[in-house]
mmCIF entry with sequence, helices, sheets and N, C-alpha, C, O atoms, coordinates in Angstrom:
data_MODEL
# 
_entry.id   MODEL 
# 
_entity.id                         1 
_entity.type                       polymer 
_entity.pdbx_number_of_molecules   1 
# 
_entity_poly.entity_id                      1 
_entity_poly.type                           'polypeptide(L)' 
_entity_poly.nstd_linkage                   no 
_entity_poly.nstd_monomer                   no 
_entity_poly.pdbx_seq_one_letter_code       
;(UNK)(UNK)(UNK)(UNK)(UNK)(UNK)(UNK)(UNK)(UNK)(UNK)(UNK)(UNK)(UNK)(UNK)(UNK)(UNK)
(UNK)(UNK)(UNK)(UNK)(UNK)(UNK)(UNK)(UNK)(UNK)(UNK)(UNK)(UNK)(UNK)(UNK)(UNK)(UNK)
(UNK)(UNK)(UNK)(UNK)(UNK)(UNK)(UNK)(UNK)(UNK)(UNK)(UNK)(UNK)(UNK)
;
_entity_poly.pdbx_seq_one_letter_code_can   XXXXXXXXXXXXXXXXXXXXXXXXXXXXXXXXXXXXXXXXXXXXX 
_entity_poly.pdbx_strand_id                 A 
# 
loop_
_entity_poly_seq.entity_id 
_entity_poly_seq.num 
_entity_poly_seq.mon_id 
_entity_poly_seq.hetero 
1 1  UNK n 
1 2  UNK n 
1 3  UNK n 
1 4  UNK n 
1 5  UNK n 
1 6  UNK n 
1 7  UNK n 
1 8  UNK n 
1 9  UNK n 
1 10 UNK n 
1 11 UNK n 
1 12 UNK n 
1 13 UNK n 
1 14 UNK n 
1 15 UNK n 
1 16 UNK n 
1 17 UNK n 
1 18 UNK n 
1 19 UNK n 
1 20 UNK n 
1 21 UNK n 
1 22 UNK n 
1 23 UNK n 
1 24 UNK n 
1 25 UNK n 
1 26 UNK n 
1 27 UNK n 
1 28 UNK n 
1 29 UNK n 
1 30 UNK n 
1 31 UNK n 
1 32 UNK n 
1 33 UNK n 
1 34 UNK n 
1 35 UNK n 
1 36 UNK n 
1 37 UNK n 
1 38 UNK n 
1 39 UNK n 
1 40 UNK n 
1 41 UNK n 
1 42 UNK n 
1 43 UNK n 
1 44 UNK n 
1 45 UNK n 
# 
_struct_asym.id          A 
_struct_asym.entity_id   1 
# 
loop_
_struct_conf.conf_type_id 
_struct_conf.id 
_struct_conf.pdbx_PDB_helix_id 
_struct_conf.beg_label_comp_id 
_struct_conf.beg_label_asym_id 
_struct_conf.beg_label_seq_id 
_struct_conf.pdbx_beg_PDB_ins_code 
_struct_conf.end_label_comp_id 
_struct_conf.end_label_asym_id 
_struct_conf.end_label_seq_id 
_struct_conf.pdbx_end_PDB_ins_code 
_struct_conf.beg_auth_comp_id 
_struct_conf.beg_auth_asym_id 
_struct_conf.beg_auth_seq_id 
_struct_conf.end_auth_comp_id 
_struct_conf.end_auth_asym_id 
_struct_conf.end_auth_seq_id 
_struct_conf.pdbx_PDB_helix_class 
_struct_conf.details 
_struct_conf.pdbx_PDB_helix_length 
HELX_P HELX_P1 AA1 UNK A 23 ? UNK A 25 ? UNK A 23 UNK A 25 5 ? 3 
HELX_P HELX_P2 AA2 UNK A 37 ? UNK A 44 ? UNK A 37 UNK A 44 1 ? 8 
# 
_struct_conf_type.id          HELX_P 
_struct_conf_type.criteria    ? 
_struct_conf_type.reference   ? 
# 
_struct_sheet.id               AA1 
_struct_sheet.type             ? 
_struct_sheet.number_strands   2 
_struct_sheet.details          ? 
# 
_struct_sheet_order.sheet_id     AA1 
_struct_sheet_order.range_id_1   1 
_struct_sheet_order.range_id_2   2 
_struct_sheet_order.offset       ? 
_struct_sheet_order.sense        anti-parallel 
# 
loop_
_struct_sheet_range.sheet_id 
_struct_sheet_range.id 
_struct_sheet_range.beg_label_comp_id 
_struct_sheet_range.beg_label_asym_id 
_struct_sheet_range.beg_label_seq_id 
_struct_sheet_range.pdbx_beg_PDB_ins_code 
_struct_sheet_range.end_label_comp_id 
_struct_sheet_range.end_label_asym_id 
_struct_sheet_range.end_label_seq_id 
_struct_sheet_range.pdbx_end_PDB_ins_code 
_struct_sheet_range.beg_auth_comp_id 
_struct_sheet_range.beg_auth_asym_id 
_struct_sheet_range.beg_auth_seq_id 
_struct_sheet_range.end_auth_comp_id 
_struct_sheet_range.end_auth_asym_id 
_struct_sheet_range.end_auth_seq_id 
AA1 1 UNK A 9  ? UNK A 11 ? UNK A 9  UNK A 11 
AA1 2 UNK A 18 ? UNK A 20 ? UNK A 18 UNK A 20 
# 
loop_
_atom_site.group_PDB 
_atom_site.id 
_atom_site.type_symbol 
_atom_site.label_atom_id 
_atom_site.label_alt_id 
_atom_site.label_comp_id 
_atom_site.label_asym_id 
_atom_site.label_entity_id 
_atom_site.label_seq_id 
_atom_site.pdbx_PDB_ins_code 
_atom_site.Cartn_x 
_atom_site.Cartn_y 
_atom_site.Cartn_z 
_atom_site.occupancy 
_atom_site.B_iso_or_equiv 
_atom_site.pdbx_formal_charge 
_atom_site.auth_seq_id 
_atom_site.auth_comp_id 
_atom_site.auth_asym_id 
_atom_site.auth_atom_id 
_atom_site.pdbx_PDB_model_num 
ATOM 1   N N  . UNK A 1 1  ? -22.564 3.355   -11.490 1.00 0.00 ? 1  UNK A N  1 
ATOM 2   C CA . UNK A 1 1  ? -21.216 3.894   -11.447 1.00 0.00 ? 1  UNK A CA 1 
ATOM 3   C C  . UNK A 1 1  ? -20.468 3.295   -10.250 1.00 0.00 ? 1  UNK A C  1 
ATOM 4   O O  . UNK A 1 1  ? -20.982 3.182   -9.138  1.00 0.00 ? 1  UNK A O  1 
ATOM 5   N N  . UNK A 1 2  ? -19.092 2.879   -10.585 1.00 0.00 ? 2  UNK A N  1 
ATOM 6   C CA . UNK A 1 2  ? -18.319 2.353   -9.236  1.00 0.00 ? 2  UNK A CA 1 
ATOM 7   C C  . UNK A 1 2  ? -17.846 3.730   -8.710  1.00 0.00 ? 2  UNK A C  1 
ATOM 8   O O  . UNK A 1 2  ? -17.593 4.753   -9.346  1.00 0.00 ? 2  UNK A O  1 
ATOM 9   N N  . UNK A 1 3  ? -17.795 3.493   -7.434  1.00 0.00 ? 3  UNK A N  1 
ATOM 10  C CA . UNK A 1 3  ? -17.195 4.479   -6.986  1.00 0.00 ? 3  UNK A CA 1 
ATOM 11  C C  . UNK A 1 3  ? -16.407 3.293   -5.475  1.00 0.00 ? 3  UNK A C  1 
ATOM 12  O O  . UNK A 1 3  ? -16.758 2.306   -4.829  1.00 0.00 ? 3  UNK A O  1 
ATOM 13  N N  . UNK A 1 4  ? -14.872 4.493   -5.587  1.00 0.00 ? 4  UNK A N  1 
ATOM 14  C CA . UNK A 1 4  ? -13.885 3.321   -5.254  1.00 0.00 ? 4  UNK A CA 1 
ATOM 15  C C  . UNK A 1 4  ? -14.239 3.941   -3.066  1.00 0.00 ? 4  UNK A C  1 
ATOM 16  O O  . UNK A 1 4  ? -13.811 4.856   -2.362  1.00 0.00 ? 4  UNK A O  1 
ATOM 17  N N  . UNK A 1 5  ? -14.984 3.039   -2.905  1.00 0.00 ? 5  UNK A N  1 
ATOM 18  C CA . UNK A 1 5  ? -15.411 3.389   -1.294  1.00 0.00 ? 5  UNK A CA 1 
ATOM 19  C C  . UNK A 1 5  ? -15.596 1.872   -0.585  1.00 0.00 ? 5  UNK A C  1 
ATOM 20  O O  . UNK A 1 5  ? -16.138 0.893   -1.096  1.00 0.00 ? 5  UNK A O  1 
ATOM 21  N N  . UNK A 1 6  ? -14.960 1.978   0.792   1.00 0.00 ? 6  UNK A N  1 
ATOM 22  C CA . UNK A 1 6  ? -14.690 0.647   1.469   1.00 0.00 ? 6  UNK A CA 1 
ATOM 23  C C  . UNK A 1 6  ? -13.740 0.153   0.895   1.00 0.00 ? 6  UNK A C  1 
ATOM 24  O O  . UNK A 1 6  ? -13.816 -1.075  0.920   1.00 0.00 ? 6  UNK A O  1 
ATOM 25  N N  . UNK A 1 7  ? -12.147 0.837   -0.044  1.00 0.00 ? 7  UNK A N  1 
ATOM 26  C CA . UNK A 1 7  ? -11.132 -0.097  0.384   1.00 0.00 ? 7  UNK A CA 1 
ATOM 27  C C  . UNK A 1 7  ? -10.125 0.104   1.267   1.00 0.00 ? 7  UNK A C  1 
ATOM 28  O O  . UNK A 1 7  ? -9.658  1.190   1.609   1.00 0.00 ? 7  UNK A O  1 
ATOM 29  N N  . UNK A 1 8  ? -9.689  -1.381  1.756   1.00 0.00 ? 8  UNK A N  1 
ATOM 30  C CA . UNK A 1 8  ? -8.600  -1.455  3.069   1.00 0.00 ? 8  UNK A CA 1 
ATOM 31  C C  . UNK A 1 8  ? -7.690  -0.246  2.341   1.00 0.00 ? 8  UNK A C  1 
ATOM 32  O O  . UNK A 1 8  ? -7.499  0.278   1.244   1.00 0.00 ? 8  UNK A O  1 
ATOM 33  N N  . UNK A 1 9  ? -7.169  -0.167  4.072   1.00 0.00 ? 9  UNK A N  1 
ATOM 34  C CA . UNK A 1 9  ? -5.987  0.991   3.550   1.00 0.00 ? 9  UNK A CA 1 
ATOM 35  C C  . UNK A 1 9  ? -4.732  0.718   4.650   1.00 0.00 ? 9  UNK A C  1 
ATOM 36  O O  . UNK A 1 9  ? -4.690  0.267   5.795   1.00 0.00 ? 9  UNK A O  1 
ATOM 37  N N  . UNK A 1 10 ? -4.142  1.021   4.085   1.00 0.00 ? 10 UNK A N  1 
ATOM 38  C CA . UNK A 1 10 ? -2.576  0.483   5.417   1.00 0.00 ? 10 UNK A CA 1 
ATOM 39  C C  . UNK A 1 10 ? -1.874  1.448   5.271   1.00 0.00 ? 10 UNK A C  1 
ATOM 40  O O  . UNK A 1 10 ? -1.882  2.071   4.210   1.00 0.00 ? 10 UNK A O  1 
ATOM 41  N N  . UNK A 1 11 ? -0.813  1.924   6.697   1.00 0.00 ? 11 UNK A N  1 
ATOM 42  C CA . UNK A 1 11 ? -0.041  2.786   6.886   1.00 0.00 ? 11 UNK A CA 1 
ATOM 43  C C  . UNK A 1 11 ? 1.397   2.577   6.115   1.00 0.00 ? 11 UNK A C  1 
ATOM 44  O O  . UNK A 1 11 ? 1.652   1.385   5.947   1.00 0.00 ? 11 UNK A O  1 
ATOM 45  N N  . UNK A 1 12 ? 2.431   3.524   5.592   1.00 0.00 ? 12 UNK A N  1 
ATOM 46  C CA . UNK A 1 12 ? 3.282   2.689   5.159   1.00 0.00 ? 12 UNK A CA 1 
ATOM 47  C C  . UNK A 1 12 ? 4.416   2.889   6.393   1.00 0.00 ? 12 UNK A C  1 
ATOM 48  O O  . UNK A 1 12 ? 4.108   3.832   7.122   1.00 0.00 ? 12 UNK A O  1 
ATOM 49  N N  . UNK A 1 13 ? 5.447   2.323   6.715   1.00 0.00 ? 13 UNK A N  1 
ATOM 50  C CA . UNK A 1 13 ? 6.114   2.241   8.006   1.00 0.00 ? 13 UNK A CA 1 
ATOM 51  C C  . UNK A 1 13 ? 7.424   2.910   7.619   1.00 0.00 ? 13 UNK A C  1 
ATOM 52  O O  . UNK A 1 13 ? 8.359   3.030   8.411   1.00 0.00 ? 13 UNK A O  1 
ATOM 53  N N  . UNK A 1 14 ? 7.441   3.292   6.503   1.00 0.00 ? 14 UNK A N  1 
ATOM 54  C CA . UNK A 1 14 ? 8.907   4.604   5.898   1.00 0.00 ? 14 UNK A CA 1 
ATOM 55  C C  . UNK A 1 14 ? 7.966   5.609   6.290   1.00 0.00 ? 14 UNK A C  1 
ATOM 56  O O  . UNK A 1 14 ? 8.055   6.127   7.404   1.00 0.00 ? 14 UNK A O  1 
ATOM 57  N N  . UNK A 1 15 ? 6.918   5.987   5.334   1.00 0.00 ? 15 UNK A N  1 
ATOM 58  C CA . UNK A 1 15 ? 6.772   7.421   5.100   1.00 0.00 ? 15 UNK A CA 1 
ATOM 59  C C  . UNK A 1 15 ? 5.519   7.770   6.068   1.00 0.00 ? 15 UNK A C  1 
ATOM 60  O O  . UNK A 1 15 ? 5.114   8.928   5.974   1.00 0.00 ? 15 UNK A O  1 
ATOM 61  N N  . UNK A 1 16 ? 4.800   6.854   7.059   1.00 0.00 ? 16 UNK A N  1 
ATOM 62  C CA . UNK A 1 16 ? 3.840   6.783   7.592   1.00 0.00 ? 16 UNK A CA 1 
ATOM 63  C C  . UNK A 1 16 ? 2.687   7.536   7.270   1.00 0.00 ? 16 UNK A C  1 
ATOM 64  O O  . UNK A 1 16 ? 2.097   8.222   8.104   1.00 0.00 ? 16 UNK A O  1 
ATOM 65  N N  . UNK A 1 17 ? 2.256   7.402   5.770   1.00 0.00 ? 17 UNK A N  1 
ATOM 66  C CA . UNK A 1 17 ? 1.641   7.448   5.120   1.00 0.00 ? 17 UNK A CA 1 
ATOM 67  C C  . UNK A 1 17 ? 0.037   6.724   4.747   1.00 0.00 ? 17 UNK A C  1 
ATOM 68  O O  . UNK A 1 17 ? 0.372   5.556   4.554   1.00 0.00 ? 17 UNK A O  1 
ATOM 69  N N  . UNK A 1 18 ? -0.795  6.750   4.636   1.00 0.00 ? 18 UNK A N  1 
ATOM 70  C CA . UNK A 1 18 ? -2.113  5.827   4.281   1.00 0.00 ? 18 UNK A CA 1 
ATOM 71  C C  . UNK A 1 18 ? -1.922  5.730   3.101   1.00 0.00 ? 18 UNK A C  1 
ATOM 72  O O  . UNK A 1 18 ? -1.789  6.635   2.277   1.00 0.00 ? 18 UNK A O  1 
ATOM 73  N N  . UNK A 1 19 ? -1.887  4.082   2.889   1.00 0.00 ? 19 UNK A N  1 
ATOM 74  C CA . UNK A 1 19 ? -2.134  3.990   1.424   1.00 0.00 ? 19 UNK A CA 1 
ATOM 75  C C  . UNK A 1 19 ? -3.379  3.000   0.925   1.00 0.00 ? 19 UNK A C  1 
ATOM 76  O O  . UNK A 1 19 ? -3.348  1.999   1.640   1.00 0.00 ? 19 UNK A O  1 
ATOM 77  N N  . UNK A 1 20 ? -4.124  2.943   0.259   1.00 0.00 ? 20 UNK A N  1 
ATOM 78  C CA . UNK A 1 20 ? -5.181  1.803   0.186   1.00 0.00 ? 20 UNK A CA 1 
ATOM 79  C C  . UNK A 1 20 ? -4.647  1.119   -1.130  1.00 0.00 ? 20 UNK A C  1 
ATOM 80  O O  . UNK A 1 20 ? -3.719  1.433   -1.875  1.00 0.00 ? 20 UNK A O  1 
ATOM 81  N N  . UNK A 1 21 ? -5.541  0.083   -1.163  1.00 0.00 ? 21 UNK A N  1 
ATOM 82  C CA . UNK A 1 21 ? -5.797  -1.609  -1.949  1.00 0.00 ? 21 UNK A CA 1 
ATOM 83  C C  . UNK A 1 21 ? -5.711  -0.596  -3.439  1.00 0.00 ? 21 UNK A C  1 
ATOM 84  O O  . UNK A 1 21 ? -6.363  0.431   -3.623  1.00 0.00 ? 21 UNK A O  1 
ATOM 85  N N  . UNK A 1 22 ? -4.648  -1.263  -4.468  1.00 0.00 ? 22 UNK A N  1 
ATOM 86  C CA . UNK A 1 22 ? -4.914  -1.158  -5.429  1.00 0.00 ? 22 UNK A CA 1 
ATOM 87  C C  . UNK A 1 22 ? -4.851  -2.511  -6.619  1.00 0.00 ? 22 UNK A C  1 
ATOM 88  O O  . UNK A 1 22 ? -4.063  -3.364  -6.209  1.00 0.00 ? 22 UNK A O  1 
ATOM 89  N N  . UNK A 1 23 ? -5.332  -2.797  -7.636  1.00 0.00 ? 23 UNK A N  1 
ATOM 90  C CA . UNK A 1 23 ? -6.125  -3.635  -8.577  1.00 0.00 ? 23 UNK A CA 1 
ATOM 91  C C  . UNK A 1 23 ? -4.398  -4.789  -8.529  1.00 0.00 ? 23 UNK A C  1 
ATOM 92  O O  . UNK A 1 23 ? -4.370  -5.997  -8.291  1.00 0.00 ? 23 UNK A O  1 
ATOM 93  N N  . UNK A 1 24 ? -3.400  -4.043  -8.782  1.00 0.00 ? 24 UNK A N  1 
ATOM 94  C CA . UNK A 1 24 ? -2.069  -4.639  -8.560  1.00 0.00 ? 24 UNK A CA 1 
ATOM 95  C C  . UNK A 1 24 ? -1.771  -5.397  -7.781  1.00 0.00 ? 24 UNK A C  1 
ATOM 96  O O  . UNK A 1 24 ? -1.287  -6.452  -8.192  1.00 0.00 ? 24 UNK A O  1 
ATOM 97  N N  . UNK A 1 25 ? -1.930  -5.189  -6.331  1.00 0.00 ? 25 UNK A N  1 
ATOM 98  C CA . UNK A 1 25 ? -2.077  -5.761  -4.905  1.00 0.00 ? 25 UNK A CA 1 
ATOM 99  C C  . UNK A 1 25 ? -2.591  -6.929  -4.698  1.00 0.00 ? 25 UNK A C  1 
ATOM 100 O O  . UNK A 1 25 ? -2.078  -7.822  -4.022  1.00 0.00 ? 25 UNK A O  1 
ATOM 101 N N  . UNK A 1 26 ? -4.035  -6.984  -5.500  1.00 0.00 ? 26 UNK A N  1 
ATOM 102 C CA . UNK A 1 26 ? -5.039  -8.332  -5.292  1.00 0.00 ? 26 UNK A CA 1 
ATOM 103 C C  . UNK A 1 26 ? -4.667  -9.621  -4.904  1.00 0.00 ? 26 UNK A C  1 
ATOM 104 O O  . UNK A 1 26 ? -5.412  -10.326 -4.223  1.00 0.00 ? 26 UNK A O  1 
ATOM 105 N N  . UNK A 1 27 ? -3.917  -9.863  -5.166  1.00 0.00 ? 27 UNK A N  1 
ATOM 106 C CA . UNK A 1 27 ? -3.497  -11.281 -4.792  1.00 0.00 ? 27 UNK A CA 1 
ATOM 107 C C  . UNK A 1 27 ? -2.473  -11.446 -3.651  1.00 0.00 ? 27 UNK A C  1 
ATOM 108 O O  . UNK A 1 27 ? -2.545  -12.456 -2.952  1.00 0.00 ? 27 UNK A O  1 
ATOM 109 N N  . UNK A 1 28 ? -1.464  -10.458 -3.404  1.00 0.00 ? 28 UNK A N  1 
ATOM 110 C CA . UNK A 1 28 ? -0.454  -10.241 -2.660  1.00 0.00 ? 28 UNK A CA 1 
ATOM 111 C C  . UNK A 1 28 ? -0.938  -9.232  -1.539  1.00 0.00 ? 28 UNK A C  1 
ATOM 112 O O  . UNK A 1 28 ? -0.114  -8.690  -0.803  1.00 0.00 ? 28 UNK A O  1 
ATOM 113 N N  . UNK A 1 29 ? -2.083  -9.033  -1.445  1.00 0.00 ? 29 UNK A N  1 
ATOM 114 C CA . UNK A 1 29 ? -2.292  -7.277  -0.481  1.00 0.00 ? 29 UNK A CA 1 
ATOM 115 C C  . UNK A 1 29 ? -2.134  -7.559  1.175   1.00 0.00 ? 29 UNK A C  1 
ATOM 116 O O  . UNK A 1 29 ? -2.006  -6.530  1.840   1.00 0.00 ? 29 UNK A O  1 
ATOM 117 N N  . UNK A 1 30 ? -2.128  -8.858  1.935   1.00 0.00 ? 30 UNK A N  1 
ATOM 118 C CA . UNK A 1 30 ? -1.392  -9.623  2.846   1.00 0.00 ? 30 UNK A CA 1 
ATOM 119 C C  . UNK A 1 30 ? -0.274  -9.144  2.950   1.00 0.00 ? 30 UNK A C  1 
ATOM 120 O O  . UNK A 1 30 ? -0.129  -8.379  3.904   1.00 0.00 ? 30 UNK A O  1 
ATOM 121 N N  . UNK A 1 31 ? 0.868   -9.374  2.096   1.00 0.00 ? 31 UNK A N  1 
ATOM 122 C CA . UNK A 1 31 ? 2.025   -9.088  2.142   1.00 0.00 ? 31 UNK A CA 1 
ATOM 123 C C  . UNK A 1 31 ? 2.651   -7.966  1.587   1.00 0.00 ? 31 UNK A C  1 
ATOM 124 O O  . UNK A 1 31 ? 3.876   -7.971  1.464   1.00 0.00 ? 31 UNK A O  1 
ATOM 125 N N  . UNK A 1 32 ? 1.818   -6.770  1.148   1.00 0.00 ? 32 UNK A N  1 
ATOM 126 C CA . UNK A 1 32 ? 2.259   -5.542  0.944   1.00 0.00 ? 32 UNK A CA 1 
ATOM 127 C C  . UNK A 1 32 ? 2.447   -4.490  2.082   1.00 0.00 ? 32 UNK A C  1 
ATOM 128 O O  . UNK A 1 32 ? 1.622   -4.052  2.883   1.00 0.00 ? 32 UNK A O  1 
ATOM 129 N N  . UNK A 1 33 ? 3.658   -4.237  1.934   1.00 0.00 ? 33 UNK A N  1 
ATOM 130 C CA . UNK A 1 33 ? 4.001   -3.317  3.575   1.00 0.00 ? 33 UNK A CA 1 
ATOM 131 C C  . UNK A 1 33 ? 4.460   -2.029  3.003   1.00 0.00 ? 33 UNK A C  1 
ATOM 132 O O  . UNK A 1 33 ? 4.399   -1.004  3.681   1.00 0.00 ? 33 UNK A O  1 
ATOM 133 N N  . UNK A 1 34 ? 4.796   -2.029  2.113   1.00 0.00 ? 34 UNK A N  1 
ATOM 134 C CA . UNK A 1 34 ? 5.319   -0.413  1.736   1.00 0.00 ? 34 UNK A CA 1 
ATOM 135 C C  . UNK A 1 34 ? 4.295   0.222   0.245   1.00 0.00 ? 34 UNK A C  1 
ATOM 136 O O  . UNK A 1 34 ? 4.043   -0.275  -0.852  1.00 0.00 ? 34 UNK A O  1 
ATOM 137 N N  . UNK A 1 35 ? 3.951   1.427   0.854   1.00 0.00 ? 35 UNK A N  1 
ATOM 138 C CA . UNK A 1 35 ? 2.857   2.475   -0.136  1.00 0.00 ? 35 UNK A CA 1 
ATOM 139 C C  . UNK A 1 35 ? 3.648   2.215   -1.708  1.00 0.00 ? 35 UNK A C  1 
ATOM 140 O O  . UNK A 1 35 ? 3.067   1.789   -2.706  1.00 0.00 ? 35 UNK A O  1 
ATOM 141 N N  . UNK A 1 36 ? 5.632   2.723   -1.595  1.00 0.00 ? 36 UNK A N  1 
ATOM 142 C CA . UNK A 1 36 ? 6.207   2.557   -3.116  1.00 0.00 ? 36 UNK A CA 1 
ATOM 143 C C  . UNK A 1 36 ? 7.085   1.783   -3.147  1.00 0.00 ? 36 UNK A C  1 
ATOM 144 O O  . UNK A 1 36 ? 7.273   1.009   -2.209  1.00 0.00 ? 36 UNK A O  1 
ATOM 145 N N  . UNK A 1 37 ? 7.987   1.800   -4.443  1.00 0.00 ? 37 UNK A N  1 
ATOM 146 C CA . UNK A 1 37 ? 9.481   1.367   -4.228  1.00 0.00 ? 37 UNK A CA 1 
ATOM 147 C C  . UNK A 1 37 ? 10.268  1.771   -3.745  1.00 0.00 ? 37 UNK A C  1 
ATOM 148 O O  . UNK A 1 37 ? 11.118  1.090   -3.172  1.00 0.00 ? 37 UNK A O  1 
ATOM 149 N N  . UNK A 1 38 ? 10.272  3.209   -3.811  1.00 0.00 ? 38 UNK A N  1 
ATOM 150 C CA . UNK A 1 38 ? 11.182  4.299   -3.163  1.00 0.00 ? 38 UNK A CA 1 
ATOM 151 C C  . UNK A 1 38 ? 11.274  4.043   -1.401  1.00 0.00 ? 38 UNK A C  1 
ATOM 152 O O  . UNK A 1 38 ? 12.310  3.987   -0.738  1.00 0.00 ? 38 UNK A O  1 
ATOM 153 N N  . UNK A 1 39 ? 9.840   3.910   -0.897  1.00 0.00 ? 39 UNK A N  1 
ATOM 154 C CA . UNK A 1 39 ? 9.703   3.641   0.427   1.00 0.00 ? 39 UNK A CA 1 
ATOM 155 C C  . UNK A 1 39 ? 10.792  2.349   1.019   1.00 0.00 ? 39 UNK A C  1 
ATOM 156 O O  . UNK A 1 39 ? 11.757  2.390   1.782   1.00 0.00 ? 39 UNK A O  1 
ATOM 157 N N  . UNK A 1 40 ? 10.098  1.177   0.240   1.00 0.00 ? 40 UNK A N  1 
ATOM 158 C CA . UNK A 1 40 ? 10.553  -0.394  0.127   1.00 0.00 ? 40 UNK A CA 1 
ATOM 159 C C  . UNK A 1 40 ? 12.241  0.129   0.288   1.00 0.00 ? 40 UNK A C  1 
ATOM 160 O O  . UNK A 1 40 ? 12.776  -0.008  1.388   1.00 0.00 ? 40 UNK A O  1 
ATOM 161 N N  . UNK A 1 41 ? 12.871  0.610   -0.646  1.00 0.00 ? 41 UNK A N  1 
ATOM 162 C CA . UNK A 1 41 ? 13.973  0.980   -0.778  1.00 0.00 ? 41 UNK A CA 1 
ATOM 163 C C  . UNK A 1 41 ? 14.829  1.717   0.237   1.00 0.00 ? 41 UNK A C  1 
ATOM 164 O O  . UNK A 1 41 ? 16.022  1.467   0.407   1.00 0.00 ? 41 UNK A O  1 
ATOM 165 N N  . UNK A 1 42 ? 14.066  2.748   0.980   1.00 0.00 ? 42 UNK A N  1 
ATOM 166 C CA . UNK A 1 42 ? 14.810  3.461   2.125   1.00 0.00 ? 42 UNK A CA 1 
ATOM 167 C C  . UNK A 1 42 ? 14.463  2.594   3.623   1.00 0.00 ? 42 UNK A C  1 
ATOM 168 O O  . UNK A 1 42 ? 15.030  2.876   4.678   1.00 0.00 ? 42 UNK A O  1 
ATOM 169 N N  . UNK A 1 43 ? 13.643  1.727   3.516   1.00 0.00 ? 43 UNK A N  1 
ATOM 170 C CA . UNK A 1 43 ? 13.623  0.750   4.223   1.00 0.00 ? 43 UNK A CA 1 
ATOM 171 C C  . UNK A 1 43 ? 14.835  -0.202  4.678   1.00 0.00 ? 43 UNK A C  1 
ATOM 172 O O  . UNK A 1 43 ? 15.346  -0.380  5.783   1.00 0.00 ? 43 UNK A O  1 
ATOM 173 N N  . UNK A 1 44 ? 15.096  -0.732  3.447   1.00 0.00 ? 44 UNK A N  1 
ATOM 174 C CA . UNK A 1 44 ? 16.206  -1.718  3.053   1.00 0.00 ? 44 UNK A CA 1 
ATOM 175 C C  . UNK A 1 44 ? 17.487  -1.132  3.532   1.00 0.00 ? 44 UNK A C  1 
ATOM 176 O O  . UNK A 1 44 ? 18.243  -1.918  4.103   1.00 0.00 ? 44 UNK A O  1 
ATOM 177 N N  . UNK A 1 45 ? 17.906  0.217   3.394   1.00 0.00 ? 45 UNK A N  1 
ATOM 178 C CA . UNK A 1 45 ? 19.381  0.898   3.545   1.00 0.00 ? 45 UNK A CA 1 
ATOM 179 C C  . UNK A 1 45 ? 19.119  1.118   4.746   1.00 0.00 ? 45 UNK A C  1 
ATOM 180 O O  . UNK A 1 45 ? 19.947  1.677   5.466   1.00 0.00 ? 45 UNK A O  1 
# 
């Protein structure tokens, strides 16, 4: 059985939040800085 233990996890810098590595991320998870869009978004304004 997988069990999802040991992945990175990063703070998000809107909601200062922990968020970890998801399957989406994989290739880009370097350059992911915000947990959502919503975050990404109140960032931006």
């Amino acid at each position: 059985m997988h069990k999802k233990v040991n992945l990175p996890i990063k703070i998000c810098p809107v909601c200062l939040r922990p968020f970890t590595w998801r399957k989406k991320w994989e290739k880009n998870w370097l350059e992911v800085k915000y947990c959502s869009k919503r975050c990404a978004g109140q960032h931006r304004a």
